[in-house]
C-alpha positions as CSV (number, residue, x, y, z in Angstrom):
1,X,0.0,0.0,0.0
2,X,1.2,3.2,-0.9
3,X,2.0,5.8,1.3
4,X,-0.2,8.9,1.8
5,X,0.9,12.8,1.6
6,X,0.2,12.9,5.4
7,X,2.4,10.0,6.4
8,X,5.3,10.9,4.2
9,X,4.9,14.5,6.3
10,X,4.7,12.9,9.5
11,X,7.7,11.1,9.3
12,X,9.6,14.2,9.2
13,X,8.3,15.3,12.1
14,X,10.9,14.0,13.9
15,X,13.4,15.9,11.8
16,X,11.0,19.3,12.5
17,X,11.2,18.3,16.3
18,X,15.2,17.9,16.6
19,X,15.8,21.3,14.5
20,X,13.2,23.3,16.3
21,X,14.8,21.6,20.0
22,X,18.8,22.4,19.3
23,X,17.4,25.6,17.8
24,X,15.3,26.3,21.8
25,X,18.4,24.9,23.5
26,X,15.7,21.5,24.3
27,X,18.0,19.4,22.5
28,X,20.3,17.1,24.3
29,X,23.8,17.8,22.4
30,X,25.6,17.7,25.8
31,X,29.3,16.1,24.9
32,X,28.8,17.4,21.1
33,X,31.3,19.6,19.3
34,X,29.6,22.7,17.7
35,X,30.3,21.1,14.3
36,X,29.0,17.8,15.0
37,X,26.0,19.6,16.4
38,X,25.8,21.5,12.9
39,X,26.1,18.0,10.9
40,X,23.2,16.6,12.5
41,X,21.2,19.8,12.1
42,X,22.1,19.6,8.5
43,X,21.6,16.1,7.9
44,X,17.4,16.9,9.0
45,X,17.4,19.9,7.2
46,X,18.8,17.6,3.9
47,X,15.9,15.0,5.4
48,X,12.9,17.6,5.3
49,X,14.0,19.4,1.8
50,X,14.2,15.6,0.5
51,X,10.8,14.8,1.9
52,X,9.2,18.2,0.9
53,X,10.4,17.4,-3.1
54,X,8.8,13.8,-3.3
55,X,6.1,13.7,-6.2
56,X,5.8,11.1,-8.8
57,X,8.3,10.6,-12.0
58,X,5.3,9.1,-13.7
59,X,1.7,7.8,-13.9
60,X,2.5,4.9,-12.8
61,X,4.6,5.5,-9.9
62,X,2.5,5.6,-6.6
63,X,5.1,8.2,-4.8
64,X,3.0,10.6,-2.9
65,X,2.6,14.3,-4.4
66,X,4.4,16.1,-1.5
67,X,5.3,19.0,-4.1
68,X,2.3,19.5,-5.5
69,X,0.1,18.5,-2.5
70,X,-1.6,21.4,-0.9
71,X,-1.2,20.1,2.5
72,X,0.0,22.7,5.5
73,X,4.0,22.2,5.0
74,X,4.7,25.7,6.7
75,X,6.0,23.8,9.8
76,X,8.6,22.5,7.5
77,X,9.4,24.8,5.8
78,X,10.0,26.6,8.6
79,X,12.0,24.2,10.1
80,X,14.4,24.1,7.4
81,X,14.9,27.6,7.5
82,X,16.1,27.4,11.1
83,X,17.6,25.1,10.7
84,X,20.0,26.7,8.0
85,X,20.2,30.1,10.1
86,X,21.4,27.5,13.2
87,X,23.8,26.4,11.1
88,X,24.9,29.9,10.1
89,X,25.3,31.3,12.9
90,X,27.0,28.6,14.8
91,X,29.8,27.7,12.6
């Protein structure tokens, strides 16, 4: 069974919930060096931007239509843009 546009979303929830938590200072990165701290910021940002670009290569592929899917993606968007202003200013 295919996948929906909602549960391709939620699964980067997770990735949303880590960038927005070292972002608040919620995060545990206790022991981390600033630049591992960056990589695993940018590796969730690379997540949600690969997540936010799913859509299908043809008619018959059953990928969900994230791009074109009219679906509330502002929290991820969002989350990718702090996520790349962490990384900014902490490197």
């Amino acid at each position: 069974m295919a996948q929906t546009v909602k549960e391709v979303l939620t699964a980067a929830t997770d990735s949303v919930t880590l960038i927005n938590g070292v972002k608040a200072g919620s995060w545990n990165v206790e022991g981390m060096e600033k630049s591992d701290i960056n990589d695993m910021v940018q590796r969730n940002v690379d997540h949600i931007e690969l997540v936010l670009a799913y859509k299908p290569v043809d008619s018959d592929d059953d990928t969900p239509d994230v791009a074109g899917s009219s679906d509330d993606k502002t929290s991820y968007t969002t989350a990718v843009a702090t996520g790349k202003t962490y990384i900014t200013d902490n490197s």
